[in-house]
SEFITI-678258 format. One record per residue (C-alpha): residue number from 1; x negated, y negated, z negated. Coordinates in Angstrom, 2 decimals. Each point is the difference from the previous one (the first is absolute). Layout:
BEGIN
NUM, X, Y, Z
...
// end
This chain:
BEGIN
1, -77.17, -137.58, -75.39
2, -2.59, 3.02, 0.38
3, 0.41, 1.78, 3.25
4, 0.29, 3.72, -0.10
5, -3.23, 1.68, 0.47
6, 1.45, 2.66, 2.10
7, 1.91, -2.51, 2.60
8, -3.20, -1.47, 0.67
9, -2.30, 1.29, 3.12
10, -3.09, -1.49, 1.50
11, -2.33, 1.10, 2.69
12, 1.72, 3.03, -0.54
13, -1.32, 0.68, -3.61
14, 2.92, 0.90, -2.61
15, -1.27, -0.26, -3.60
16, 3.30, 1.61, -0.72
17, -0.82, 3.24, 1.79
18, -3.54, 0.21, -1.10
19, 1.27, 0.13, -3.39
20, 2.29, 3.29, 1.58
21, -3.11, 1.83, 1.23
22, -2.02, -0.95, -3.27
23, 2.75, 1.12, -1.99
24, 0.62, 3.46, 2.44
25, -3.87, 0.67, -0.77
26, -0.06, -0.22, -3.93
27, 3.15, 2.53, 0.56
28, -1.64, 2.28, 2.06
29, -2.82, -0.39, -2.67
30, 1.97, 1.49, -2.32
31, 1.73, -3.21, -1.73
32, 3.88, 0.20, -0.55
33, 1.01, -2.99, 2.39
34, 3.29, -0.17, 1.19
35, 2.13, -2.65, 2.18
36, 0.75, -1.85, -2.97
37, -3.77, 0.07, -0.87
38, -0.35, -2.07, 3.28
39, 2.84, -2.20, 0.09
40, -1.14, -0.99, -3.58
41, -3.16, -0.47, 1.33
42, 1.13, -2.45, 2.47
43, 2.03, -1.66, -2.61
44, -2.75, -0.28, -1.69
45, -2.45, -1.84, 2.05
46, 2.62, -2.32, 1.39
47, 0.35, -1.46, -3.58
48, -3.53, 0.20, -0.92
49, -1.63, -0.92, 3.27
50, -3.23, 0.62, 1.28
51, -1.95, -3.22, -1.34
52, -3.27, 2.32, -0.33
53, -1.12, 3.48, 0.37
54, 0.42, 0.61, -3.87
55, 3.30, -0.77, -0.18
56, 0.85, 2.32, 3.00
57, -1.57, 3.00, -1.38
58, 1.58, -0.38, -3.77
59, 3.73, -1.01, 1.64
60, -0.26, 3.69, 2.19
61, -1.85, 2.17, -3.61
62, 3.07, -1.13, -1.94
63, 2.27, 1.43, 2.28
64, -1.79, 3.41, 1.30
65, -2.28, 0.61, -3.51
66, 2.22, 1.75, -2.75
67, -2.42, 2.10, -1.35
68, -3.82, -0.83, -0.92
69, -1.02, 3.16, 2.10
70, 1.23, -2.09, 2.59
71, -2.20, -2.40, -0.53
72, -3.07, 1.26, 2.24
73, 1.94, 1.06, 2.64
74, 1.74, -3.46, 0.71
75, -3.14, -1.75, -0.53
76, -1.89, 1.98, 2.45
77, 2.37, -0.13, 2.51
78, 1.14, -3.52, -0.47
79, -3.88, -0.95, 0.47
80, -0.29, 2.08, 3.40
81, 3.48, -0.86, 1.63
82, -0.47, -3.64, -0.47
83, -3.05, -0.35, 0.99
84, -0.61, -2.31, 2.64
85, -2.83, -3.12, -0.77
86, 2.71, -2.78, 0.97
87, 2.99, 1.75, -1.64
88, 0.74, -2.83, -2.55
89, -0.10, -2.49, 3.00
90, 2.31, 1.96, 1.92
91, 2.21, 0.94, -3.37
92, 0.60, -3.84, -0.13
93, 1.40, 0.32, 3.15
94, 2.32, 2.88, -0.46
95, -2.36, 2.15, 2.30
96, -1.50, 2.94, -0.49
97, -1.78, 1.96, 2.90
98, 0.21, 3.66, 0.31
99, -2.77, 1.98, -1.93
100, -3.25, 0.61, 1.37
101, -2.90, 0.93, -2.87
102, -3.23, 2.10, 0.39
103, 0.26, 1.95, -3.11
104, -3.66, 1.05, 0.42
105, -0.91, -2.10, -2.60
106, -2.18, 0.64, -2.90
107, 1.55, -0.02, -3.88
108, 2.27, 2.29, -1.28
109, 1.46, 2.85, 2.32
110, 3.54, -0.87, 1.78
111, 2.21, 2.66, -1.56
112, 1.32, 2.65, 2.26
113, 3.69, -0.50, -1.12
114, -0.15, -3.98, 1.79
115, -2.15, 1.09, 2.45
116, 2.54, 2.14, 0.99
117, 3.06, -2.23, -0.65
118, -1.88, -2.89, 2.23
119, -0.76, 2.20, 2.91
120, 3.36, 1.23, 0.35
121, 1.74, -3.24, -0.88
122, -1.23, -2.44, 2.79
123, 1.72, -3.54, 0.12
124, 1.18, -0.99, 3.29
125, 1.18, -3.52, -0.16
126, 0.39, -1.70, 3.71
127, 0.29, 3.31, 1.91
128, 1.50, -2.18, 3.22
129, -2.59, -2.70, 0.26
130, -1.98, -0.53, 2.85
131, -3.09, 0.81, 0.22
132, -0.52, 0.75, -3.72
133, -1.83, 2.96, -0.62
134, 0.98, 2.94, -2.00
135, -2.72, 0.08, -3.45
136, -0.61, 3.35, -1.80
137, -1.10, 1.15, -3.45
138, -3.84, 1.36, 0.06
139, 0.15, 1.81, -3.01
140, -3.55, 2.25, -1.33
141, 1.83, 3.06, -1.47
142, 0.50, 3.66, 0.51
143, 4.24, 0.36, 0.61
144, 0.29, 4.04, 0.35
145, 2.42, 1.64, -1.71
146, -1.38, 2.67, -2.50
147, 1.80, 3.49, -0.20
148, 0.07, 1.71, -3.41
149, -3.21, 1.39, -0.53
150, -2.54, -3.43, 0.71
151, 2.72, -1.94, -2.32
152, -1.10, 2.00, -2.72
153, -3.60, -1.18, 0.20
154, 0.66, -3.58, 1.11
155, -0.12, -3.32, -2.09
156, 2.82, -1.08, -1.22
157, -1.42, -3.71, 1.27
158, -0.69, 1.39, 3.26
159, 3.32, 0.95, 0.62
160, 3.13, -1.47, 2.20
161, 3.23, -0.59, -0.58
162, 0.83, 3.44, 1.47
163, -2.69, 1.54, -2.22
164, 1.34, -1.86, -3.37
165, 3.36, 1.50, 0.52
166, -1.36, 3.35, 0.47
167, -2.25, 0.19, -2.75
168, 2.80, -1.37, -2.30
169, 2.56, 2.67, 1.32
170, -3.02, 2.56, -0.71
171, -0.44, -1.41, -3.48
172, 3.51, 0.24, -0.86
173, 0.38, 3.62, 0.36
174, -3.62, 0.63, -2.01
175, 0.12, 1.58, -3.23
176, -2.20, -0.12, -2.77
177, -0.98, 3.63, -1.68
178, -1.45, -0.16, -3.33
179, -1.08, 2.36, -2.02
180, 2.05, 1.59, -2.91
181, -1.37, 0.02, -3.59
182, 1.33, 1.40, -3.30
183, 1.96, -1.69, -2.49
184, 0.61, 0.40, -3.31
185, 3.64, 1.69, 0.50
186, 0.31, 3.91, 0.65
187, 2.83, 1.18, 2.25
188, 1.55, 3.49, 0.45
189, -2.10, 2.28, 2.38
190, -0.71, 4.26, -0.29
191, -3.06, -0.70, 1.20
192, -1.16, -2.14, -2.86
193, -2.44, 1.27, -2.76
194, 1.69, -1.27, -3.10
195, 2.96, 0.89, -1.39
196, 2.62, -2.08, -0.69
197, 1.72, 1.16, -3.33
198, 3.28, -1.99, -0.16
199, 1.11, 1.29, 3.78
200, -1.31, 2.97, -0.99
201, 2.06, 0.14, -3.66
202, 3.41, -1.63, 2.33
203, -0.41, 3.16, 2.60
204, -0.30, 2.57, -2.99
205, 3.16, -1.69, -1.10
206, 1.79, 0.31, 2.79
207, -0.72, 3.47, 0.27
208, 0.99, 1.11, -3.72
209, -3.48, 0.32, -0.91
210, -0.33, 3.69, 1.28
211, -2.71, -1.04, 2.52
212, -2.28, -3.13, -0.24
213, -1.33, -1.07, 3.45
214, -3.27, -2.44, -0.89
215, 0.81, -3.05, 2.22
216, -3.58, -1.97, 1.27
217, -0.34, -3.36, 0.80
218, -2.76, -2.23, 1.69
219, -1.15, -3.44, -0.10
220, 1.79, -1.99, 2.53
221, -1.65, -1.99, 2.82
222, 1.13, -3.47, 1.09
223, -1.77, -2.68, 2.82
224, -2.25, -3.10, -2.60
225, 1.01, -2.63, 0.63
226, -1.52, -2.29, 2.87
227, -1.13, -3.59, -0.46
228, -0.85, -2.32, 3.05
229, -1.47, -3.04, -0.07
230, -0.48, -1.92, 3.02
231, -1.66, -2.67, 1.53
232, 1.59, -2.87, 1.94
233, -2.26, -2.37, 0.14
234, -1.15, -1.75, 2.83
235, -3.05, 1.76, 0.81
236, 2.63, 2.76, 0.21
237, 3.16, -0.92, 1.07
238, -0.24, 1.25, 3.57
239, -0.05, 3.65, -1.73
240, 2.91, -0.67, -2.49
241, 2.46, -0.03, 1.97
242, -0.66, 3.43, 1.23
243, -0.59, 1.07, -3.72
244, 3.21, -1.37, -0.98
245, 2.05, 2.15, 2.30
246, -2.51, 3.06, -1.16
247, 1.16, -0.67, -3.58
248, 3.79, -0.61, 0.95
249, -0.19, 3.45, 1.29
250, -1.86, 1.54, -3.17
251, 2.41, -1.57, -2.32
252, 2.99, 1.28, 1.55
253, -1.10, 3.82, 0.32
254, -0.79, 0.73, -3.56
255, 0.20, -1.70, -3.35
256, -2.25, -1.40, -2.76
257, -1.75, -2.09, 2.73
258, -1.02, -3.49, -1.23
259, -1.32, -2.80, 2.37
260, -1.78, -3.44, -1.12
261, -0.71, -2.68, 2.54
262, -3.14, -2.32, -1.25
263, -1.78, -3.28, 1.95
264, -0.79, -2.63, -2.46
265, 3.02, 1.76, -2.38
266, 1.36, 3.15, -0.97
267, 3.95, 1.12, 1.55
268, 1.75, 2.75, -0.79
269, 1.85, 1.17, 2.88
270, 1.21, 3.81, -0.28
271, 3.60, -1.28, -0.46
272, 0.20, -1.66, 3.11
273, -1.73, 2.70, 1.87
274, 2.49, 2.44, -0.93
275, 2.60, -1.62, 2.16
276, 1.00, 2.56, 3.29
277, -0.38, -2.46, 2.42
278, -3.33, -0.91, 0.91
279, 0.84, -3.67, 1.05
280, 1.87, -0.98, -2.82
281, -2.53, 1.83, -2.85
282, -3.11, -2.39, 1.81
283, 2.34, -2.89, 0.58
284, 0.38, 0.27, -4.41
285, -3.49, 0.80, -0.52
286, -1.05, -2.98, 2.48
287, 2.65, -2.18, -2.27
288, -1.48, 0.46, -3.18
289, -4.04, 0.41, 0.67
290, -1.15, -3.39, -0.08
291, -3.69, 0.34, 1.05
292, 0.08, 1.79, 3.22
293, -3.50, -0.24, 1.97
294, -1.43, -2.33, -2.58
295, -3.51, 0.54, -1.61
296, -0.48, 3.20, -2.17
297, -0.41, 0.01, -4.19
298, -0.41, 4.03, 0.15
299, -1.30, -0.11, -3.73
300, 2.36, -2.52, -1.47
301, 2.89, 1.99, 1.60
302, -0.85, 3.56, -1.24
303, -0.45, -2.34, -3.54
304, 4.08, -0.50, 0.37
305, 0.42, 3.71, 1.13
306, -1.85, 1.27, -3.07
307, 1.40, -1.98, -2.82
308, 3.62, 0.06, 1.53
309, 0.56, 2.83, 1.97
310, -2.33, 2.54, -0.90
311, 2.00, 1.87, -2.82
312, 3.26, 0.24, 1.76
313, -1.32, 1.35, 3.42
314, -3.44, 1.47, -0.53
315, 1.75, 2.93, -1.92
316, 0.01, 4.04, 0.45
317, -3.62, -0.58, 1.58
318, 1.17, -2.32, 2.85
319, -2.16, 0.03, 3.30
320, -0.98, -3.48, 0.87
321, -0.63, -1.50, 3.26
322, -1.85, -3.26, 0.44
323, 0.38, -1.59, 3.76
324, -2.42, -3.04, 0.07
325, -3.35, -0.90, 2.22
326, -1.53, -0.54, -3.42
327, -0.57, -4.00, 1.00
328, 0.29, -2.01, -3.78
329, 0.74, -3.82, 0.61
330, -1.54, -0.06, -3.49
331, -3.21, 1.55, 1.00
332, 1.62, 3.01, -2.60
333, 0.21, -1.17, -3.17
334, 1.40, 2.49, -2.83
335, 1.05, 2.31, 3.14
336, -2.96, 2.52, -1.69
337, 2.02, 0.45, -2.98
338, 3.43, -0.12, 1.26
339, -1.05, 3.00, 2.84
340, -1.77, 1.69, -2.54
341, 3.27, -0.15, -2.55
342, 2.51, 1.46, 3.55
343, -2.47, 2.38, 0.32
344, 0.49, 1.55, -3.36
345, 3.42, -0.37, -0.08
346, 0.51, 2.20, 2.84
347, -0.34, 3.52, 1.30
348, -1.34, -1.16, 3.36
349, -0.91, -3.23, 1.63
350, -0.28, -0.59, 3.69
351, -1.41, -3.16, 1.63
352, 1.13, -0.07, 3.51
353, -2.02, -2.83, 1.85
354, 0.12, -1.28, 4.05
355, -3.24, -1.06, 0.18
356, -1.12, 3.36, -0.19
357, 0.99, 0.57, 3.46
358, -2.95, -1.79, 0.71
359, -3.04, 2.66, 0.69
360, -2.37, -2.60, -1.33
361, 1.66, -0.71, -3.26
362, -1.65, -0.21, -3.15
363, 0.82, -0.96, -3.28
364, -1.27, -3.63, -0.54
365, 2.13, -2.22, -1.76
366, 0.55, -0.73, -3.40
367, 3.86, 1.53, 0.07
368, -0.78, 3.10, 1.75
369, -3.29, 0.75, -2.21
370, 2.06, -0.75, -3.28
371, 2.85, 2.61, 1.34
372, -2.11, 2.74, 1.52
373, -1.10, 1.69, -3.49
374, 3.55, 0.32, -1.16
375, 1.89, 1.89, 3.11
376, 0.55, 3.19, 0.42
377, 0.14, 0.16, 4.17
378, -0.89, -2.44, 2.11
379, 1.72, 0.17, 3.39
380, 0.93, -2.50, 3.14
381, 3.52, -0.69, 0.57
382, -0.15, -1.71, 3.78
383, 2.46, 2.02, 2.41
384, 2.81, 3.24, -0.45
385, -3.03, 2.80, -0.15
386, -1.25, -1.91, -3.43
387, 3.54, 0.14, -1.54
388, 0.64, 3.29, 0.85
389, -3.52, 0.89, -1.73
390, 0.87, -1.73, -2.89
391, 3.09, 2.48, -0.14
392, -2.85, 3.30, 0.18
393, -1.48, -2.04, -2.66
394, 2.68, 0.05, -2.49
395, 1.21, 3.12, 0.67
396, -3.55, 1.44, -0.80
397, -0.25, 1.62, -3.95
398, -4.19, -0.33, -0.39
399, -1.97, -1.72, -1.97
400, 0.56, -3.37, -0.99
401, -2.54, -2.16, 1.64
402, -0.96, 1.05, 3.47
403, -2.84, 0.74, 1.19
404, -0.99, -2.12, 2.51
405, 0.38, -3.01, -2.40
406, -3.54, 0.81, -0.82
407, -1.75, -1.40, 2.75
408, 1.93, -3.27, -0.55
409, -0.89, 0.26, -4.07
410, -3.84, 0.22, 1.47
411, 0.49, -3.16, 2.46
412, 1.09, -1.82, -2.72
413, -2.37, 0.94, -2.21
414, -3.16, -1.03, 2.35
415, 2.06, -3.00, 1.32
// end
């Protein structure tokens, strides 16, 4: 008979309330873990056991990963919490010291949400033992809260917990002006310059025809439509998230708004967008987009867009927005034509890129030479300031192609 994982206690290590704290830091992280979360958890690893490290770390994903935006988070912290050099020897033996890590380590950067969630989330297992010493978290990263204004210029990777939940609240009261441009209808007005004869022949009527009053009309004005397709691949993914909650927001203040998610494959997710609650619309959108931070097929994608969905959404000159780091798994093949064929189709295109956060940047690849040509405006879409630019943008009646997009034109031209 196995013994329960969480009756067992040595040296004064308890597996079962490591597994609390780990569990209380991907919460504080921003992961929706509960009580049942962890008493699953334990459930969990008492039937699977912890034969090898592998095991361990695929028994506690299935329970705390229900999203693939998830996916980096968990790893990361899984990787940092249980860290120590003899932790499968100890694991055999149902102990597990309290964390101690230098995270001043080279490789990727420690994200500020787990940095964060570890600090204040210390395990204390064997708080009456003798002459045990208390072991703290050394953790390399800036914890200060930011107040309105420095939010608006900050990464949204740099940010905390505290930060994330700001921004979002910040994003979800953001509105997206566009311009207006005529249609092909007319509508009543006195100011208009032509005259409309049948309301003018139905007034005379009215009146007995003893006095004819000329009645003008004008054309009227409506928003285009807007278009968005976005990235999620992984070279991307830590931005999505924040772009999802961006487009949640559009979608829900005005209409005509169209969004397409694309990785290795094209997903049309305006439906599931339009839901009111923000959980629920990305816990549908997660559901049904099957190659979240995978590789990127940026021309094969726009292919699908063009032949499928290009007729019933590019309409009344629709302004498009592409959201991609212009990186082509498939060095971009055909993505030429297809950008050239969106770019045609549509009043306006605008290519909002990450990388150009970066004061070095310069257009080198393959994907971002083949795209360059065929934009309109080429902005960076990083933190709250570049969203809320992108809002001057649209609003903005000019002409079509901006014009700073010439000294990109020139650096690909000489590249």
């Amino acid at each position: 008979m196995v013994q329960d994982t969480r009756d067992i206690e040595i040296d004064g290590g308890r597996l079962s309330a490591n597994i609390m704290h780990f569990a209380r830091c991907l919460r504080a992280a921003g992961l929706p873990i509960g009580p049942g979360k962890v008493l699953q958890a334990l459930e969990a690893v008492e039937a699977v056991g912890i034969g090898n490290r592998k095991d361990f770390y695929w028994t506690l994903h299935a329970v705390f990963v229900n999203r693939r935006d998830q996916r980096e988070l968990f790893d990361q912290a899984f990787h940092v919490f249980w860290r120590n050099p003899d932790i499968l020897k100890r694991m055999m033996a149902l102990l597990l010291p309290s964390l101690k890590a230098d995270l001043k380590q080279e490789g990727p950067e420690m994200s500020r949400r787990l940095a964060e969630a570890l600090q204040n989330n210390k395990p204390n297992p064997g708080a009456g033992e003798a002459g045990e010493q208390d072991q703290e978290i050394e953790i390399d990263a800036s914890l200060t809260w930011s107040d309105r204004e420095l939010i608006q210029t900050m990464d949204f990777e740099k940010m905390s917990a505290a930060e994330i939940a700001m921004a979002k609240s910040i994003i979800k009261r953001m509105s997206l002006p566009i311009m207006t441009v005529p249609t092909r209808r007319f509508e009543l007005s006195p100011a208009g310059r032509r005259a409309d004869l049948r309301a003018t022949l139905r007034k005379t009527l009215r009146s007995g025809g003893d006095v004819i009053d000329l009645a003008t009309k004008r054309r009227r004005e409506r928003h285009p439509p807007l278009v968005v397709l976005c990235d999620i691949s992984g070279s991307m993914s830590r931005y999505s998230r924040m772009l999802l909650h961006f487009l949640h927001a559009v979608t829900n203040d005005r209409d005509r708004v169209h969004t397409f998610l694309f990785g290795t494959r094209l997903t049309n997710v305006t439906r599931y967008l339009r839901y009111k609650d923000i959980d629920v619309s990305l816990e549908k959108v997660s559901g049904v987009v099957q190659d979240w931070s995978g590789g990127t097929r940026i021309g094969r994608s726009l292919h699908d867009f063009n032949r499928v969905w290009s007729r019933r959404v590019l309409g009344q000159g629709a302004v498009v927005i592409l959201i991609t780091d212009g990186l082509d798994r498939d060095a971009a093949e055909g993505l030429t034509e297809e950008i050239e064929r969106l770019h045609k189709s549509c009043r306006r295109l605008i290519w909002l890129n990450p990388l150009l956060r970066y004061d070095g940047f310069e257009p080198k690849s393959s994907g971002i030479r083949a795209i360059m040509p065929h934009v309109d405006d080429f902005r960076p879409v990083h933190n709250l300031a570049s969203l809320a630019d992108l809002a001057k943008v649209l609003d903005h009646v000019g002409p079509r192609r901006h014009g700073g997009m010439a000294r990109w034109l020139a650096e690909v031209a000489s590249a």
